[in-house]
SEKOL-288051 format. One record per residue (C-alpha): residue number from 1; residue in three letters; chain; x, y, z. Coordinates in steps of 0.02 Angstrom, whole numbers, plus 50000, padded with zeros to 5 digits. Layout:
# residues N
+------+------+-------+-------+-------+-------+
| miba | panu | kolvo |     X |     Y |     Z |
+------+------+-------+-------+-------+-------+
|  NUM |  ALA |     A |     X |     Y |     Z |
...
+------+------+-------+-------+-------+-------+
END
This chain:
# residues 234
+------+------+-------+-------+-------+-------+
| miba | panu | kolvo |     X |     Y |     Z |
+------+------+-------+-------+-------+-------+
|    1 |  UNK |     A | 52083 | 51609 | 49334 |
|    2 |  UNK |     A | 52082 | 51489 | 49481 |
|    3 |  UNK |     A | 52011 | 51353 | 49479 |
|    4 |  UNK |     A | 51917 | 51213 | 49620 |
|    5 |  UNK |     A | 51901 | 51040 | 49578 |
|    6 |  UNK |     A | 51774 | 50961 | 49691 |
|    7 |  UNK |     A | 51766 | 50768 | 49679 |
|    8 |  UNK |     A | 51761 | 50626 | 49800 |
|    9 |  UNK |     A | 51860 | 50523 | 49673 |
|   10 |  UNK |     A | 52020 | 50542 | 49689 |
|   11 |  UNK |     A | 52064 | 50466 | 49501 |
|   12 |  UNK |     A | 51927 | 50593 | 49437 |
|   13 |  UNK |     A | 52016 | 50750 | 49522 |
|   14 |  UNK |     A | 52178 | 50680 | 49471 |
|   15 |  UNK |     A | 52125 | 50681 | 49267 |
|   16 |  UNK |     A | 52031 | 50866 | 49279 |
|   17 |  UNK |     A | 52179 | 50945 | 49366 |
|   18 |  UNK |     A | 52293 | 50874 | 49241 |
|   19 |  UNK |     A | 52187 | 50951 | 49094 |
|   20 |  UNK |     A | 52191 | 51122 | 49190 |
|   21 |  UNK |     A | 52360 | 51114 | 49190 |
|   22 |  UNK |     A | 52369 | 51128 | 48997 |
|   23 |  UNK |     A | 52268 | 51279 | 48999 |
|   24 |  UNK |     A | 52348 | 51438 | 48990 |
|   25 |  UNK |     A | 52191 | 51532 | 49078 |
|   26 |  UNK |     A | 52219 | 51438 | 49233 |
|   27 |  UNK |     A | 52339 | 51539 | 49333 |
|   28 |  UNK |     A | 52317 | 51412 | 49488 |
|   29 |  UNK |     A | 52208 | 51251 | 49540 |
|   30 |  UNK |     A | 52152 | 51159 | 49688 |
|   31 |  UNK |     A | 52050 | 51011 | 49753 |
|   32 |  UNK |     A | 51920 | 50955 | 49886 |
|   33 |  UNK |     A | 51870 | 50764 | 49927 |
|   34 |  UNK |     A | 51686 | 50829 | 49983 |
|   35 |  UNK |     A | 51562 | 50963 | 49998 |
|   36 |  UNK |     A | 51617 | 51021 | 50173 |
|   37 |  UNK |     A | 51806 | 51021 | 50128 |
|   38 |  UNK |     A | 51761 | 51129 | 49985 |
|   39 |  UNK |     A | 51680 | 51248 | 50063 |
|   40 |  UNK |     A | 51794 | 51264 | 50203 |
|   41 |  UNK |     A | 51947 | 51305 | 50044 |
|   42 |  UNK |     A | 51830 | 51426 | 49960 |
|   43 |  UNK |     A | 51824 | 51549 | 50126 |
|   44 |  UNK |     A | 51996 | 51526 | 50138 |
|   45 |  UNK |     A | 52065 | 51529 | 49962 |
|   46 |  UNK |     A | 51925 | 51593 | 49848 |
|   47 |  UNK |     A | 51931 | 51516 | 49676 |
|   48 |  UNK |     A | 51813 | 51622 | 49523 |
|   49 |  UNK |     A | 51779 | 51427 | 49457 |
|   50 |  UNK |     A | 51725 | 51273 | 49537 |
|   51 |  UNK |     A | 51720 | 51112 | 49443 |
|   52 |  UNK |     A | 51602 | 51004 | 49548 |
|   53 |  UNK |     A | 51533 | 50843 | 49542 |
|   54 |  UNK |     A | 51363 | 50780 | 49564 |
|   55 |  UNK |     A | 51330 | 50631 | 49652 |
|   56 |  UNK |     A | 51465 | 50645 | 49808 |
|   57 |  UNK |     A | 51423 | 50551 | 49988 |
|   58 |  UNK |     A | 51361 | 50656 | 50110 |
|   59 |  UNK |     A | 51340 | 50838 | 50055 |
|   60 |  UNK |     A | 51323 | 50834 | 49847 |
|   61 |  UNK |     A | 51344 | 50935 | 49719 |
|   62 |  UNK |     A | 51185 | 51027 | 49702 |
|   63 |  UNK |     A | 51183 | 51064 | 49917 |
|   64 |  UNK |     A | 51345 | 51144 | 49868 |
|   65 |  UNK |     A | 51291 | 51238 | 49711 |
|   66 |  UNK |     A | 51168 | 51324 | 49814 |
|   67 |  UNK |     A | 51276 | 51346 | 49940 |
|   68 |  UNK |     A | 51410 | 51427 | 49843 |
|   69 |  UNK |     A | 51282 | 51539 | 49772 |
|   70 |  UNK |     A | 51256 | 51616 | 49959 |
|   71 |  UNK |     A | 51425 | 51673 | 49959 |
|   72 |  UNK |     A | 51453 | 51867 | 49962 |
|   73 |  UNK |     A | 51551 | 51836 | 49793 |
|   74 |  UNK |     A | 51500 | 51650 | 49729 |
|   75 |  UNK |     A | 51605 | 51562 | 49609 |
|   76 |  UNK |     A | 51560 | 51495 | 49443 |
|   77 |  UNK |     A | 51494 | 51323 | 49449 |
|   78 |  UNK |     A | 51522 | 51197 | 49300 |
|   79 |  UNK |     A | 51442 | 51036 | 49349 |
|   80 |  UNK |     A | 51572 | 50872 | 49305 |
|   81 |  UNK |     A | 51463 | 50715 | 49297 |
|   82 |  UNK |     A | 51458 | 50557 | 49227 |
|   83 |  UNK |     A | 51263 | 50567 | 49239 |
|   84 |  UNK |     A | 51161 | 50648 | 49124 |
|   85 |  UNK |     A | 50987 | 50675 | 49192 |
|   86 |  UNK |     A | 51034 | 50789 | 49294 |
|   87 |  UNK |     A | 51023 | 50955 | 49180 |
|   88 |  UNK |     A | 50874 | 51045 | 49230 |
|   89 |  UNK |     A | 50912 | 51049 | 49407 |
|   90 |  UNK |     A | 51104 | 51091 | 49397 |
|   91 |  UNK |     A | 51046 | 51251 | 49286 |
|   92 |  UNK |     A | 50919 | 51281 | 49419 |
|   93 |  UNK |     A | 51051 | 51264 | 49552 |
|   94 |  UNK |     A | 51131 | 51427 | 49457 |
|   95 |  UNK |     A | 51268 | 51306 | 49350 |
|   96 |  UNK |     A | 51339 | 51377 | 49207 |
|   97 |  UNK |     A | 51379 | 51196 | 49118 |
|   98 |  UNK |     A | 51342 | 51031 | 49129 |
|   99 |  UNK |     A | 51510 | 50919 | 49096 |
|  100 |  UNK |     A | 51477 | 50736 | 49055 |
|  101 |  UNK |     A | 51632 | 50626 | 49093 |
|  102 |  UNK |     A | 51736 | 50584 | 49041 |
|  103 |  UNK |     A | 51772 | 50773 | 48998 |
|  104 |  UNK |     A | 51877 | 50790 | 48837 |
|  105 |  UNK |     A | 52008 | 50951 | 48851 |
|  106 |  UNK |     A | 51919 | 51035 | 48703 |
|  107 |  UNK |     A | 51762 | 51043 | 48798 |
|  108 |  UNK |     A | 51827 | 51114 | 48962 |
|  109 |  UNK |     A | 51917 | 51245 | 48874 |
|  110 |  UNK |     A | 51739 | 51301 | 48813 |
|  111 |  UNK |     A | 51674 | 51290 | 48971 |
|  112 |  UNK |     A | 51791 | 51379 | 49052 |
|  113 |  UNK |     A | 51810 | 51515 | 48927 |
|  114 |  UNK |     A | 51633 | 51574 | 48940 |
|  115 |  UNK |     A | 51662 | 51568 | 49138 |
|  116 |  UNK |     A | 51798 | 51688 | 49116 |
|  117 |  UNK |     A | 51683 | 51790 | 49036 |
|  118 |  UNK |     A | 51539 | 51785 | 49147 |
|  119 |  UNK |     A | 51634 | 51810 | 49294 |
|  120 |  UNK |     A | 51711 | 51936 | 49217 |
|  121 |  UNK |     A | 51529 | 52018 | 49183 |
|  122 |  UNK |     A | 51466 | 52051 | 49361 |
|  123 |  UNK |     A | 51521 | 52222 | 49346 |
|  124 |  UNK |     A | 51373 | 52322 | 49335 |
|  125 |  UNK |     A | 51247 | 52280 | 49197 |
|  126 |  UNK |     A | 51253 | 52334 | 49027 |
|  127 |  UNK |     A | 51094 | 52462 | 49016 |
|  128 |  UNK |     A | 50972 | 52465 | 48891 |
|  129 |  UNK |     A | 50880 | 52619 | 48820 |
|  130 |  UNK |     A | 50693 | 52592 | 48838 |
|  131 |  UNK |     A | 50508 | 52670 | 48796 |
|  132 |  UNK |     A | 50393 | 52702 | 48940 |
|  133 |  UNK |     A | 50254 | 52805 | 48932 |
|  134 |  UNK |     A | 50350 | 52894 | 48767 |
|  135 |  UNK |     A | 50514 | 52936 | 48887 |
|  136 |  UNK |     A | 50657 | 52854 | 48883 |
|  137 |  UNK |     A | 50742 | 52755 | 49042 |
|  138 |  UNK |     A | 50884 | 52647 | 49078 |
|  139 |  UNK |     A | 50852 | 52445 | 49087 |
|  140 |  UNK |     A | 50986 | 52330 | 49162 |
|  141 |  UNK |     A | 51021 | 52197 | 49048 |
|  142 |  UNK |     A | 51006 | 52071 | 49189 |
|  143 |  UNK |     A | 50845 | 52102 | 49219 |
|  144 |  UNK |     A | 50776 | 52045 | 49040 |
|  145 |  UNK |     A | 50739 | 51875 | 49019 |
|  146 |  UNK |     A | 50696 | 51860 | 48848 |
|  147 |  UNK |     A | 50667 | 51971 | 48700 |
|  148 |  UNK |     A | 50534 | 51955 | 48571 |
|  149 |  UNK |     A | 50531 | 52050 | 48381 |
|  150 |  UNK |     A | 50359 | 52114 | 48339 |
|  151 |  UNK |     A | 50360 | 52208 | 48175 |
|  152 |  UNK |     A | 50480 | 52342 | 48196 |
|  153 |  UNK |     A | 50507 | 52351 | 48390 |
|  154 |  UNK |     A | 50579 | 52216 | 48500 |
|  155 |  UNK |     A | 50506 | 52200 | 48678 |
|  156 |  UNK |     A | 50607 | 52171 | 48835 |
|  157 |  UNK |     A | 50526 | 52036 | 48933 |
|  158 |  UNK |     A | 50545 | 52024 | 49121 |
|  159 |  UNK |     A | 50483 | 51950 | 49290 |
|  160 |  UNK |     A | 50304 | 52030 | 49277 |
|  161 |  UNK |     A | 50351 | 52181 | 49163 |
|  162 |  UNK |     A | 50365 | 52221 | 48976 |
|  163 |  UNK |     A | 50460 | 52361 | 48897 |
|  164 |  UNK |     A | 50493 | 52432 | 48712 |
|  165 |  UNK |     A | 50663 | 52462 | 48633 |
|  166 |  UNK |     A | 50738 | 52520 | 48470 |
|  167 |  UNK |     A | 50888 | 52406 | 48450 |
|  168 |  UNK |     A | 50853 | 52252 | 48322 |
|  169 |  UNK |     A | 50875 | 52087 | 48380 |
|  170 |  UNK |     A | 51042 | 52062 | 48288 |
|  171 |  UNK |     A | 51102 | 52241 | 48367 |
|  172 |  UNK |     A | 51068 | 52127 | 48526 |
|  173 |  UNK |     A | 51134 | 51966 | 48496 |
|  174 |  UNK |     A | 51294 | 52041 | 48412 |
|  175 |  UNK |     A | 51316 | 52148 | 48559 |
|  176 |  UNK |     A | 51313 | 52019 | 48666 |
|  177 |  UNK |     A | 51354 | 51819 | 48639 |
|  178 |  UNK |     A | 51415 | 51771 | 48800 |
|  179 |  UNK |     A | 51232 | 51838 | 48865 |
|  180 |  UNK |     A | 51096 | 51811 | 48730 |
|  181 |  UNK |     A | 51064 | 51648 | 48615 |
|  182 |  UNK |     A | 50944 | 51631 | 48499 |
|  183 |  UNK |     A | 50793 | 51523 | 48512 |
|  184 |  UNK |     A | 50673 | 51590 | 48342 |
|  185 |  UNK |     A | 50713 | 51727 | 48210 |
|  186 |  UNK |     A | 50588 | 51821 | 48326 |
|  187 |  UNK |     A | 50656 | 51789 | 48509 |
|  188 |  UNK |     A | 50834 | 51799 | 48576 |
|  189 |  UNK |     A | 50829 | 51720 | 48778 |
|  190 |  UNK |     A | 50953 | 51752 | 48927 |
|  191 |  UNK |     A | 51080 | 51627 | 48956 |
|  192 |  UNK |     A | 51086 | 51656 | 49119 |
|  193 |  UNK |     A | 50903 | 51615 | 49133 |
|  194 |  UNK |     A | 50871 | 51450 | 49045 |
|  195 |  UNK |     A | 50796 | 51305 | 49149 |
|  196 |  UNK |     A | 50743 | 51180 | 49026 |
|  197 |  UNK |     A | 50613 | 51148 | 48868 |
|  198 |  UNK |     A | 50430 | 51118 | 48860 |
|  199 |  UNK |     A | 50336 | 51030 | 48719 |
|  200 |  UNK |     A | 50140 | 51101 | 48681 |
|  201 |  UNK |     A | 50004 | 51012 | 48616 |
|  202 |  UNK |     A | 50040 | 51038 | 48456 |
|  203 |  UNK |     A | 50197 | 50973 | 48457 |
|  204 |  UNK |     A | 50288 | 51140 | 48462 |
|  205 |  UNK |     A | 50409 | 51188 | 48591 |
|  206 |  UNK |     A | 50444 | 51299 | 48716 |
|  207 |  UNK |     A | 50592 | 51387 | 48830 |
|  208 |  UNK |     A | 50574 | 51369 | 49023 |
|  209 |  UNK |     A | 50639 | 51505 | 49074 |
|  210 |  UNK |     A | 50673 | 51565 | 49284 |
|  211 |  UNK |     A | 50556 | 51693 | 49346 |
|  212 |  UNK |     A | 50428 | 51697 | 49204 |
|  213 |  UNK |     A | 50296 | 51591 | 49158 |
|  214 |  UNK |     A | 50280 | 51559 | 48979 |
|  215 |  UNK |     A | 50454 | 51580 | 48867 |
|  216 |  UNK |     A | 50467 | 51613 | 48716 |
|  217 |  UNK |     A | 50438 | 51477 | 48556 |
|  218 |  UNK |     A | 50580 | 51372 | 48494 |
|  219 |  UNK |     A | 50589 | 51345 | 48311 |
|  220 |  UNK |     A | 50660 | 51170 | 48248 |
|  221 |  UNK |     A | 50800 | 51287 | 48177 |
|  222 |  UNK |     A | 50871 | 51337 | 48326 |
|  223 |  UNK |     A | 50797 | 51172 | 48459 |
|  224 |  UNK |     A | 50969 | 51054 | 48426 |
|  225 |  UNK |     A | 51080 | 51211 | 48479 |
|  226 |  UNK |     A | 50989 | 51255 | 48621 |
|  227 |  UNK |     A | 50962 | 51053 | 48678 |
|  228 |  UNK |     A | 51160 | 51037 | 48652 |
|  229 |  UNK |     A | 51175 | 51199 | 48788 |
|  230 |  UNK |     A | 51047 | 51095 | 48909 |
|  231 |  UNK |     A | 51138 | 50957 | 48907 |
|  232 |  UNK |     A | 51307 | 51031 | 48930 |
|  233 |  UNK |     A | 51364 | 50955 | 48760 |
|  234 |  UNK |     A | 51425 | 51017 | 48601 |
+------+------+-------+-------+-------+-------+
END
């Protein structure tokens, strides 16, 4: 995996390229001083991860998100910050994580490891069997956003669409980790599509998720787990 650490502290590039340099799953790692620079050394030398910081002079970290994310083949980004209100709009920028520094070995390994596995994942979707109209037809998994248990059929919810499927919601989740994460015994959400929380009126909360308007409920179960993944913290 290569790896771009984007930083305009030199001290603070210094100390993450020094960690990635204990890791066996980086096969190569390089720096940039400012948005522009790194742009300019991901057309040249693409890297599958970026490691960028937030609050950088000029261009920062979420103008280069998004710009990343225009790229014919965009990079993971893992936000490195020593900042932590930032969340909701780094996952909105498309981050995968949210680093707080300073960032501890352990928790870059993590981070890094479930890169390698999304990256690895944009291969064309796993496909789902579903029920319309009592015939059965092939769902991307990328295209679900969350999915909800309802006696003994789980629904597939998307952007404006709802489909039936056989599989449980453990026949999900086992299948895949690195995609799905639990929110209720009844509701398993994409990663990919979290954006933040949202406390009702009766004290209840919910999952923001992108492209829908009402997620799914969170039960006080499974709220730290999915706070710790907001906040980019164990």
């Amino acid at each position: 995996m290569r790896v771009m650490v984007v930083d305009d502290e030199a001290p603070a590039r210094g100390r993450l390229l020094r960690l990635l340099a204990t890791l066996e799953m980086v096969s190569a790692s390089t720096e940039a001083a400012d948005g522009q620079q790194a742009l300019q050394r991901m057309v040249e030398h693409p890297v599958e991860v970026v490691l960028l910081d937030i609050r950088m002079p000029g261009m920062d970290g979420m103008a280069v998100a998004r710009a990343l994310q225009a790229l014919p083949q965009p990079p993971v980004v893992i936000f490195t910050t020593a900042y932590g209100e930032h969340a909701l709009e780094a996952f909105e920028a498309q981050a995968m994580d949210y680093l707080l520094k300073p960032v501890r070995l352990e928790r870059l390994q993590q981070a890094l490891e479930r890169a390698a596995s999304l990256f690895s994942s944009r291969e064309p979707s796993p496909q789902l069997s579903v029920r319309r109209h009592g015939e059965l037809h092939l769902l991307p998994l990328d295209e679900v956003l969350y999915f909800q248990a309802d006696h003994k059929y789980v629904t597939a919810y998307r952007s404006g669409r709802e489909d039936l499927l056989e599989e449980s919601l453990k026949q999900l989740e086992e299948a895949w980790p690195e995609r799905l994460l639990r929110v209720h015994r009844n509701a398993l959400v994409a990663i990919r599509a979290l954006a933040g929380l949202e406390k009702q009126a009766d004290g209840s909360w919910r999952v923001v998720l992108k492209g829908i308007a009402h997620g799914p409920e969170v039960s006080r179960r499974h709220l730290p787990g999915l706070r710790r993944i907001l906040r980019g913290a164990e």
